[in-house]
C-alpha angles and dihedrals in degrees: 000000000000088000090292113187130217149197123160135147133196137196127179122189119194087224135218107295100038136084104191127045103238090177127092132178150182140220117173118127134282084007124076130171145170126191128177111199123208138195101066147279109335078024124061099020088051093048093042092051091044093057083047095051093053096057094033069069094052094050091053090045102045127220142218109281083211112056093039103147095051079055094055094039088057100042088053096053094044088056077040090061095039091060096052097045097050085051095056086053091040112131100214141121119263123349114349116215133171135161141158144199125239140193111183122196123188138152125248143173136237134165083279086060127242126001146172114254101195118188134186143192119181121347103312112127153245125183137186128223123195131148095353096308130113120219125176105223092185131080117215121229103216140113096261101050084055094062092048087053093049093049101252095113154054126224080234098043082047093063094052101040116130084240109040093133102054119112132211098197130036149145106264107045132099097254127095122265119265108171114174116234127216127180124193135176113245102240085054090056106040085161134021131194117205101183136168120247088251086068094043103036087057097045136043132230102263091048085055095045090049090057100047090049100054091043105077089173105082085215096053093043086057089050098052104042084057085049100052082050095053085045094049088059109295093225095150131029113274132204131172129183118194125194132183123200098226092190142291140224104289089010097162094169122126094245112111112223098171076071099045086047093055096044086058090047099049094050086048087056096242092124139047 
């Protein structure tokens, strides 16, 4: 896909209040996801890991950069299919339930040349990072983000909401999927953040912003936004996955990714 470069890095931590990890991700370029399961051990991991290992397919198989958004539907529905299936065959007492969140990145490819397809289900994020400003791109499907939208809360009273967890769309359930699709140029998403709500339910935008932005390895800047969740508290799992765009065939923009490279490369101890 027009010779696109990547670094990324990703770190996930089980907190402080759970026992099990609900959360799953991915990161196989040009492929990234995060899922956090619910509905409890033999539940939500299974379901999280189910929707990662389905696109953790469509990353060894390859698919089509230009029909991007056909390859995650499917994908989705596929993970989708695989839920509900393992728990009609669940051996557990009583009702078995399990669903999970996901926000998919990949790269793809149109006449403008390559680009960045985001997709979300539930409030699991993505964020953009670009001259030294963070942007989510995502919108969360949740209760409380409804009532943001209607008027009836604050970004502050919503942090705080009673049911500020609660989704309103997720793999798992009988409804029909409705992701929502973004899709960005690369120059106008140098990094991206796909995180779990456990990293952006602990701590606020411009926290997030100042360690990204001192982390200039995409690997160091994962593990320590996981690391300043477990310290707020670490009442949830958390997961984030960071990716850079390094550069691409006819990149003109003004980031330098022989520096980023070597950077890499020194903290990898390839260079002197």
């Amino acid at each position: 896909m027009s010779g696109v470069r990547l670094h990324f890095g990703a770190a996930t931590d089980v907190g402080l209040v759970r026992e099990v990890n609900e959360d799953s991700y991915l990161a196989a370029a040009p492929v990234f996801v995060v899922a956090d399961g619910m509905g409890g051990h033999a539940g939500g991991d299974v379901a999280s890991r189910i929707v990662v290992e389905e696109f953790e397919r469509l990353a060894d198989a390859g698919y089509d950069p230009r029909r991007g958004a056909a390859a995650v539907s499917d994908t989705l529905q596929a993970a989708q299919e695989r839920i509900r299936d393992y728990g009609a065959r669940a051996d557990v007492p009583g009702p078995w339930y399990a669903g999970t969140t996901a926000v998919v990145a990949l790269v793809v490819e149109d006449d403008e040349g390559p680009k960045w397809l985001l997709a979300n289900l539930g409030d699991s994020r993505v964020y953009k990072l670009l001259e030294g400003r963070l942007d989510q791109v995502s919108v969360d499907h949740s209760v409380v983000q409804e009532l943001i939208d209607a008027g009836r809360l604050t970004d502050e009273q919503a942090a705080r909401h009673p049911e500020r967890h609660v989704v309103t769309r997720a793999l798992g359930g009988p409804e029909p999927l409705q992701p929502d699709f973004f899709l960005l140029p690369l120059g106008a998403a140098r990094r991206l953040v796909l995180c779990s709500d456990g990293v952006s339910g602990l701590i606020d935008d411009a926290t997030l912003e100042a360690i990204l932005l001192a982390a200039e390895d995409p690997r160091d800047a994962a593990d320590r936004v996981v690391a300043a969740a477990v310290e707020a508290g670490g009442t949830d799992n958390a997961t984030a996955v960071v990716v850079d765009v390094v550069g691409w065939d006819d990149d003109e923009g003004s980031y330098d990714a022989e520096r980023q490279r070597e950077s890499l490369h020194e903290k990898l101890g390839a260079l002197p």
